[in-house]
N, C-alpha and C positions, 0 to 999 in steps of 0.2 A: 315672449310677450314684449311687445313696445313699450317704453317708460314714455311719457309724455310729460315736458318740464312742468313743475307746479306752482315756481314764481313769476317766468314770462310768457307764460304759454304757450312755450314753444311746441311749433311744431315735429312728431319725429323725420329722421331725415334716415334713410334708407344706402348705408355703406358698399359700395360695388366691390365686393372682394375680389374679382377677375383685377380689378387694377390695383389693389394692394399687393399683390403676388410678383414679387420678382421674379419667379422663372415665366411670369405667363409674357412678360414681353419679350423674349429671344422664342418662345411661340405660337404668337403673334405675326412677328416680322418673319417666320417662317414660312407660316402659315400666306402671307402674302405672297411671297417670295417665290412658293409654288404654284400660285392662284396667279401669278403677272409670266410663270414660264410655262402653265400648260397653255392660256390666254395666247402667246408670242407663237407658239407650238402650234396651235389651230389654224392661227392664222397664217405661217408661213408655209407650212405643209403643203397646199394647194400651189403655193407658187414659187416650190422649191425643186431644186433641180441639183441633184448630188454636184455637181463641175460645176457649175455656176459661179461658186466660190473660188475658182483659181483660175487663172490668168498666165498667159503665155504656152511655152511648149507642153508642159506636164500637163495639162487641159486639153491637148487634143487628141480625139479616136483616130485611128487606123486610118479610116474613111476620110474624116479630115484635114489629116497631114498628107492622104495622094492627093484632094482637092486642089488644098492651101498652095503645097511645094509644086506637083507637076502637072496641076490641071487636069488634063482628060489620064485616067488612071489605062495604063495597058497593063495585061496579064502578065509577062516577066515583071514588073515591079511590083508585084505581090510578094512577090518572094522575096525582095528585101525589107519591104515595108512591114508585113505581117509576124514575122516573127518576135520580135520585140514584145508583143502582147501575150506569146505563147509561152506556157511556162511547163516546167515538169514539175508532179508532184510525186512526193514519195517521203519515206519514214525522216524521224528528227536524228536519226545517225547520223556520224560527219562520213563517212563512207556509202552511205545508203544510197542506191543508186533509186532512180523515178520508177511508178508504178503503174502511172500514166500521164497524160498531161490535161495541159487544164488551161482556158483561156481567163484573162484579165476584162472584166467587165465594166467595172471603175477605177478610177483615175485613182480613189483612195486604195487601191490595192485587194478590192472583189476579186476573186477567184471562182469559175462555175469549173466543175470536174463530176465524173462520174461515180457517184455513191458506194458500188460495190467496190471501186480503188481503194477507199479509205476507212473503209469500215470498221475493220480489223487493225486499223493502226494506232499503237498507243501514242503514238508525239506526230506531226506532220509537217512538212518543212515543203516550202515553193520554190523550186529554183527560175530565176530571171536571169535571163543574156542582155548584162549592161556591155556600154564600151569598155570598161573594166574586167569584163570575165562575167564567168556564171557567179551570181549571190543567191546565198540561200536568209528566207526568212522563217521564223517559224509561224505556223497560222492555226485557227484553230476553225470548226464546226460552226456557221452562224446556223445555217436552216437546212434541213435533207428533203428530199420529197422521195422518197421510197415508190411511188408509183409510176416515176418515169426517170428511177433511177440516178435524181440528181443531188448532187453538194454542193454548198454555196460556202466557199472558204474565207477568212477575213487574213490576210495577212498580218503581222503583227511589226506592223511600222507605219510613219507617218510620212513615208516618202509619194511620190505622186508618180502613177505610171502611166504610157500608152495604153489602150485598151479599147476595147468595142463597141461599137455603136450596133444595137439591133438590128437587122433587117426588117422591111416590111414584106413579112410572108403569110399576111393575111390569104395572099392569095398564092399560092403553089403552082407552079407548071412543068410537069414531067417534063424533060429535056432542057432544061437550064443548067447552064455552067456553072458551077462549084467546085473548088477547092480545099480541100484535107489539110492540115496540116496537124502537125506535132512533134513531139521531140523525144530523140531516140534517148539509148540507154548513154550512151556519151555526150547529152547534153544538145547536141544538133539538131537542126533543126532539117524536117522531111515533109513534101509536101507531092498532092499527086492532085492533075486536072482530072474533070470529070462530071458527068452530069447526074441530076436527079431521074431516078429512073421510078421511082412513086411515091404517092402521096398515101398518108394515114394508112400504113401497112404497121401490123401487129408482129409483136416479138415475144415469146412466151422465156420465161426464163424462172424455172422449176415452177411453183406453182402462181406465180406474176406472170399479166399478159401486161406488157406497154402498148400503147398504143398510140394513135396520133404521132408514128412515126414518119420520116421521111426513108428514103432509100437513095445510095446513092454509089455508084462504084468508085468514087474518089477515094471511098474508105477503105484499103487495102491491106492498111497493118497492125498489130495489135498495141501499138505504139502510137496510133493515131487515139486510140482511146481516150475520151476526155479533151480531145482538146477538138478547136474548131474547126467549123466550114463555112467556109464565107463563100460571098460573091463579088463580081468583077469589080463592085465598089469597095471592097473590103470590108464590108457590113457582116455580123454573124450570123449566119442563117441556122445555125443551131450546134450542140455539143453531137460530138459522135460518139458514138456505141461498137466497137467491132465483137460479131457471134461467129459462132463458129456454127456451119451450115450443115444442112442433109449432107454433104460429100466430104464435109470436113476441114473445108475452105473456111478461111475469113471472109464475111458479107456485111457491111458499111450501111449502117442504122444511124438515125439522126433525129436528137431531141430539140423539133425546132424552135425557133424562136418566140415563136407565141406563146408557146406553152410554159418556157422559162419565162419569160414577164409575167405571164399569171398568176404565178406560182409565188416571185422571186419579187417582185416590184414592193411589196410592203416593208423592205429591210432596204433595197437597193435602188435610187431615182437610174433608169437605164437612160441614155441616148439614144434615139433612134432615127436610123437612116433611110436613104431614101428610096421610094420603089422601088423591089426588083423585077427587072426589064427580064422577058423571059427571051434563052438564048436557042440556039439550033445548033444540035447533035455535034462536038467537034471529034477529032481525035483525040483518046487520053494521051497525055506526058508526063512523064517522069522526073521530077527534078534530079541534077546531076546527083552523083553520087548512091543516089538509094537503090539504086536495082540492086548494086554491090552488097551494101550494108542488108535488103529485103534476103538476100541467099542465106545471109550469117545470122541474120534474128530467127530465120524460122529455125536454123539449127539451136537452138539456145530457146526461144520461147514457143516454138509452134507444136502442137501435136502433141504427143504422148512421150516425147523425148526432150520433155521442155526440164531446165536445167533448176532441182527447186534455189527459192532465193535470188532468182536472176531473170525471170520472168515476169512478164507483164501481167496485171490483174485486170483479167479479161472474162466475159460475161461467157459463162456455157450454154448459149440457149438456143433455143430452137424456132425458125418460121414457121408463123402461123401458116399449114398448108391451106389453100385454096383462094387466102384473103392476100398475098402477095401482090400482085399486082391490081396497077390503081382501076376504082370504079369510073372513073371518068376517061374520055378521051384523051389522045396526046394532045395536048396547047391550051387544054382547055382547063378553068382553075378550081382549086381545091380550096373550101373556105375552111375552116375550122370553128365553126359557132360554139362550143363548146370551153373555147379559153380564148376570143377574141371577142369585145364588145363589153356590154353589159354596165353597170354602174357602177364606178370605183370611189370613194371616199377615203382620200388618203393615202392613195394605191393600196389601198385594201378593196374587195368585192364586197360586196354584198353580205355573201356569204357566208366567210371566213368574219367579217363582222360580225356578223349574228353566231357563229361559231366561237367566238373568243367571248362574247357578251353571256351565253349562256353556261362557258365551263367556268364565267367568270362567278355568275348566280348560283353555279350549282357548289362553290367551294364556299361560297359566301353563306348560302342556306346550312352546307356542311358544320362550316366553323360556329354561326349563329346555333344551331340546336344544342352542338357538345362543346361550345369554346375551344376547339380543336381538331385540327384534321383541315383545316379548310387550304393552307397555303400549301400540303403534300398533296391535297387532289389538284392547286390551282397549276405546281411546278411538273406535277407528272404528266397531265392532259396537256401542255402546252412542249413536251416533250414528245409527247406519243403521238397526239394526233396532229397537231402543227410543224412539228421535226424542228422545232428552236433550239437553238444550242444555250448549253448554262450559261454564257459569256452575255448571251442577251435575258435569257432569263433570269439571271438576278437583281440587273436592275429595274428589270417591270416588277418582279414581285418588292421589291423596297421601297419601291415608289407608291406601288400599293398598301403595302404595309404603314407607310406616314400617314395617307391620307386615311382609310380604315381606320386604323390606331390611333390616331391624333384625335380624332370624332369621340370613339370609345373611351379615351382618356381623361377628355373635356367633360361627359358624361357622368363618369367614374366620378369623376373629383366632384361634381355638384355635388351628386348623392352623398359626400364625406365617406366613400369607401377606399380612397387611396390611402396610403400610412406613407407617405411623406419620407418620416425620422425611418424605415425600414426601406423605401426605395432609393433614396438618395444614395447612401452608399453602395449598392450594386450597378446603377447606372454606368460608371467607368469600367465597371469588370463587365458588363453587356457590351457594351463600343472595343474595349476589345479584345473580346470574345469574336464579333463576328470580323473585325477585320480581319484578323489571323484564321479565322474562319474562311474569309473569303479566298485569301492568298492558298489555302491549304485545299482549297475545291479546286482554284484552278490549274495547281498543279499535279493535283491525282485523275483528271480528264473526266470527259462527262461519259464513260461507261463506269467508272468504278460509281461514279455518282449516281447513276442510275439502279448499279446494284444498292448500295448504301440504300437510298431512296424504296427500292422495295423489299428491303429486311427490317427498315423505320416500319414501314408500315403496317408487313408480317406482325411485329411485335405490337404495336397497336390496336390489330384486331383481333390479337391473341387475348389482350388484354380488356379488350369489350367485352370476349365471350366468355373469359373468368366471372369479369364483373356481370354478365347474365346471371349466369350457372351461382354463381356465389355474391351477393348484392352486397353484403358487410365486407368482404373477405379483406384485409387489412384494413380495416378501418381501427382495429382494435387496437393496432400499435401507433396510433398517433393519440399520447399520453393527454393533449391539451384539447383534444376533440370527445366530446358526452358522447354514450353511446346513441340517444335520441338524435342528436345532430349527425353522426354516422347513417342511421337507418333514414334521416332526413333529408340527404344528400341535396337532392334530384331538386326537392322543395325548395332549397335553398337559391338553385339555381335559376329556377322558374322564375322566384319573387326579384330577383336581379332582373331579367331580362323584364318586369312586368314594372320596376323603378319604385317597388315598394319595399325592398330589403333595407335594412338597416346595419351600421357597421357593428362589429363586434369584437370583442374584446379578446387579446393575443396574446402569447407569449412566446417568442424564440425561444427556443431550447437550447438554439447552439449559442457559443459565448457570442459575444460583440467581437469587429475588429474583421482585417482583411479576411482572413479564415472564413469565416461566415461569410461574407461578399463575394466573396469569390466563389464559393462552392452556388451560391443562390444566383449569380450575375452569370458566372464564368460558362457554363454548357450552353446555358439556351444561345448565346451569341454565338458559339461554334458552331451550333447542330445549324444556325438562322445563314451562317457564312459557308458554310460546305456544302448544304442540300437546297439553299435558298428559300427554304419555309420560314415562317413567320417566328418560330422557336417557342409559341405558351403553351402546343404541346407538349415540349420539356420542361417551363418553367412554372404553368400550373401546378404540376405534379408537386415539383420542388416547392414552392412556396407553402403547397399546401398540408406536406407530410414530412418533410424536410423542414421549413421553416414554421410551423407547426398554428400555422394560423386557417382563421375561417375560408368555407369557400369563395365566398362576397368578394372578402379581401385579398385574397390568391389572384383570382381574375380579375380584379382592379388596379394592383401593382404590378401584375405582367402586362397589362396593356398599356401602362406609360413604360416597362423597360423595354417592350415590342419595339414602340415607336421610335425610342429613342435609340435603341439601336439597328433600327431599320432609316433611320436619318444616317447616322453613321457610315450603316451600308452604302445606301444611295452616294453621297459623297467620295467615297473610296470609289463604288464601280465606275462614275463617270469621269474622277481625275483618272483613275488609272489605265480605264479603257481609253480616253484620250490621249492621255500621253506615251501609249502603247502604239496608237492608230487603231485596237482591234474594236470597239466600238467607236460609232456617232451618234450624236443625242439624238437624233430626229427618231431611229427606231423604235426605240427603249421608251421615249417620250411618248410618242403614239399608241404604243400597244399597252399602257399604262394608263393612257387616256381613255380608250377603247373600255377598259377591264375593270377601272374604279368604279363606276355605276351599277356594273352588276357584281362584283362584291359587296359594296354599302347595302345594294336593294336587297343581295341575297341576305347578310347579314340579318336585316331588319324581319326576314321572312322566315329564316330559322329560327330567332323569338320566339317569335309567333307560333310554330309550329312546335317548341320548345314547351309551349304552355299549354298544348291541348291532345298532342301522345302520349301514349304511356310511356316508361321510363325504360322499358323491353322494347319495346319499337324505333324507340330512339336509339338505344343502344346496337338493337340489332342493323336497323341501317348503319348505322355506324361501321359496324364490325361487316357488313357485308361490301363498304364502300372500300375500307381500307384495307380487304382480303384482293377486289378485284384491281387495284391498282399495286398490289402487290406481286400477281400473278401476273400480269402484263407486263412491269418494269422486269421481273426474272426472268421471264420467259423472251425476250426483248433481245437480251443481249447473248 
């Protein structure tokens, strides 16, 4: 009740607690801070262009260093020009010889290679031919596409290289000049002439058909795998593929160029070059050296006599018989409608928009119905079905995590459900919790993370369908919870999300002091830096049976130590990714952009949905969502 003065009659005057609060101005100016760089993000996106940024020789493609330097490009200066962009990939041994190669697609150190090369490798290292000699960097997984076989690698430095300008191969014509290249097991480099011999030919490889391939006999050796095929311009006209045919021969597959932009353009601004001029039938040639070296690789990697540990990782698959040769005449062009056109926002499609928007709603509706679950469906669907690598998917989910959690927080604390004197001091053991989290995910690689990620889950849904089958089933042993309030659970929850719960009264059990802070700070920031989820499905738990307080107040003080150490995150991933080279902010930025909306919307809609199913139906999706994202990340790897 308002007192209203009795000797001047004054008026009451109505105190703004938001600006009494010291910590609410470094969240404030945060708060701005991300509002003025997703703002700079929207706007520059469109008019951004990866090389833009750098100047001089390390800024020019392939393409235009034969322009710049010798004018009209002729075919023997391919072969000194091109190499410099092709690189070998293979394991992070210092003796590990390539397993295939792989070409340089940005200036920043992109690497495109073939999927099934690295699948299987636990570290992955690029070698480059400087003036200096071969360097190896190491690099990691940004995005896979599994359906046409491709890796998109980031190197990990900030150095600036030669690399490829796309081809325009919107349009395709059987008998145009193409060149192979790649690099052998010692580092060299081998290259063969040759022309497209069809368009949109299928390659089945066990139960995967690729398709919207090229063909092309330039591709002769299993060492050409992964790396590129250009044309006379030195433009990419796509990664090759070497299979092994009906007769047992090597036959030279090619994932053209359109199809990596489609795929690949929402992480990487490509350059793109100009028409290609369709050519007529020449003789193949050999650059020196290889016919020598072609006799000694097939003894070593060809056939059934291939030497293990010292062979190339090459595709066993088989031509689609009857679909081999092109449906169209010789000269005349092949379009691909399929990954060329259509509407991009951001170098995003359409598509994959509405495909990141919706797995973005449906973790969002997750986390809204059970306060948890939602950032191990948003990190595994962005895993499985987009092929992102952890490197980038932790700073989209932290980025989402602030702005989510910062809302929920603000929220929290009107209603007077946050305890302040109980979050303060775990806050330092969440920040670093997830740093040392973070450093510890990305040195154990994104397959152990991906198992990790679906044994979280396993146990998750293990744990929903306890809590079916048994609705109390520990509730007994939290000394400071009535049994009414146990059997009340669900109600409790409801009235939270409905903004009618009231706070209530606590007692830690465990003593005061770092001890306590740590145990209650210290996991959720680990589990938030190794698997890149949000962490309150760790630290509800804790707060609420551990540190022996209501449910209201459980999910009110995980959501300010969410946030604040999902700020923490953010911070580390982009200094570190930058001053790595292995991320840029534009990606991370973007797909964060993209995913905040339909997290907050989904958020507001699992409420909702929170307050009108039963407490078995909630649970059971629940437990049916986190059984199948657990079968999938298992079965996966």
């Amino acid at each position: 009740m308002i007192e209203v003065g009795e000797t001047m009659g004054e008026l009451p005057t109505n105190k703004i607690v938001f600006c009494e609060r010291s910590w609410k101005t470094p969240v404030s100016i945060l708060a701005f801070l991300i509002f003025v760089t997703f703002a700079w993000g929207i706007y520059l996106l469109d008019h951004y262009d990866e090389d833009d940024n750098f100047h001089g020789a390390d800024d020019l493609s392939v393409g235009q260093f034969l322009v710049r330097n010798i004018a009209m490009p002729h075919v023997q200066r391919l072969y000194h020009t091109v190499p410099p962009a092709v690189v070998g990939v293979g394991g992070g041994g210092v003796n590990a010889g390539p397993v295939a190669s792989g070409a340089i697609v940005g200036a920043n150190g992109y690497v495109i290679t073939t999927l099934h090369s690295v699948s299987n490798l636990p570290e992955i290292s690029v070698q480059v031919a400087t003036t200096g000699g071969i360097r190896r960097f190491p690099a990691q997984v940004v995005k896979t596409i599994p359906g046409h076989d491709l890796a998109l690698l980031k190197m990990q430095t900030t150095e600036k290289f030669l690399h490829f300008r796309m081809a325009d191969v919107q349009t395709v014509v059987p008998g145009q000049q193409v060149f192979a290249f790649g690099r052998n097991m010692a580092g060299a480099p081998l290259v063969r002439q040759g022309l497209v011999q069809s368009a949109d030919a299928p390659l089945a490889v066990g139960a995967t058909q690729i398709t919207h391939l090229l063909r092309s006999d330039a591709v002769y050796s299993w060492e050409q795998t992964g790396g590129p095929l250009v044309n006379a311009q030195g433009d990419l006209v796509g990664i090759n593929i070497a299979a092994t045919g009906p007769t047992g021969k090597v036959e030279g597959f090619t994932v053209p160029a359109q199809v990596i932009v489609s795929h690949l353009q929402d992480v990487v601004r490509f350059k793109k070059g100009s028409a290609t001029a369709p050519g007529q039938p020449q003789t193949q040639t050999v650059a020196a050296g290889s016919t020598n070296w072609w006799s000694k690789a097939r003894a070593v990697v060809g056939g059934p006599t291939a030497i293990p540990g010292m062979g190339m990782n090459v595709v066993q698959g088989n031509v689609v018989k009857g679909n081999v040769a092109p449906s169209i005449p010789s000269g005349m062009p092949f379009i691909d409608t399929d990954h060329v056109g259509g509407a991009k926002i951001g170098g995003y499609s359409v598509a994959d928009i509405v495909g990141l928007v919706m797995l973005a709603l449906a973790a969002g509706v997750t986390g809204g119905m059970m306060t948890m679950g939602g950032g191990v469906l948003q990190v595994a669907g962005m895993m499985v079905f987009f092929g992102y690598g952890m490197y980038l998917i932790r700073p989209v989910v932290f980025l989402t995590n602030v702005v989510v959690y910062g809302a929920a927080s603000l929220r929290n604390d009107k209603a007077q459900l946050v305890q302040w004197d109980k979050v303060k001091p775990l806050i330092p053991w969440g920040i670093a919790g997830v740093i040392l989290g973070y450093f510890i995910g990305n040195a154990i690689g994104d397959s152990v993370v991906g198992i990790l990620l679906g044994l979280f889950a396993l146990i998750m849904a293990g744990k929903a369908v306890m809590e079916i089958l048994q609705p109390n089933a520990g509730e007994e042993t939290a000394e400071s919870i009535s049994a009414a309030e146990a059997e009340d659970e669900m109600d409790e929850l409801m009235a939270l999300a409905d903004g009618t719960s009231r706070p209530k009264a606590s007692g830690l059990a465990l003593p005061e002091g770092h001890a306590r802070s740590a145990v209650l700070g210290l996991p959720m920031g680990l589990f938030s830096g190794i698997l890149g989820i949000s962490g309150g499905v760790i630290e509800v738990p804790l707060q609420r049976y551990v540190g022996r307080i209501s449910l209201q107040n459980a999910i009110a003080n995980s959501s300010v130590l969410v946030f604040w150490a999902s700020v923490a995150g953010s911070v580390v991933a982009f200094l570190h990714g930058s001053s790595t080279g292995l991320i840029h902010w534009e990606a991370p930025v973007t797909l964060a952009l993209v995913m905040i909306p339909g997290a907050y919307v989904g958020g507001i809609i699992g409420a909702r949905l929170m307050r009108v199913l039963p407490v078995r139906v909630l649970k059971g999706v629940y437990a049916a969502t986190m059984a199948a994202i657990a079968l999938k990340m298992l079965t996966s790897v």
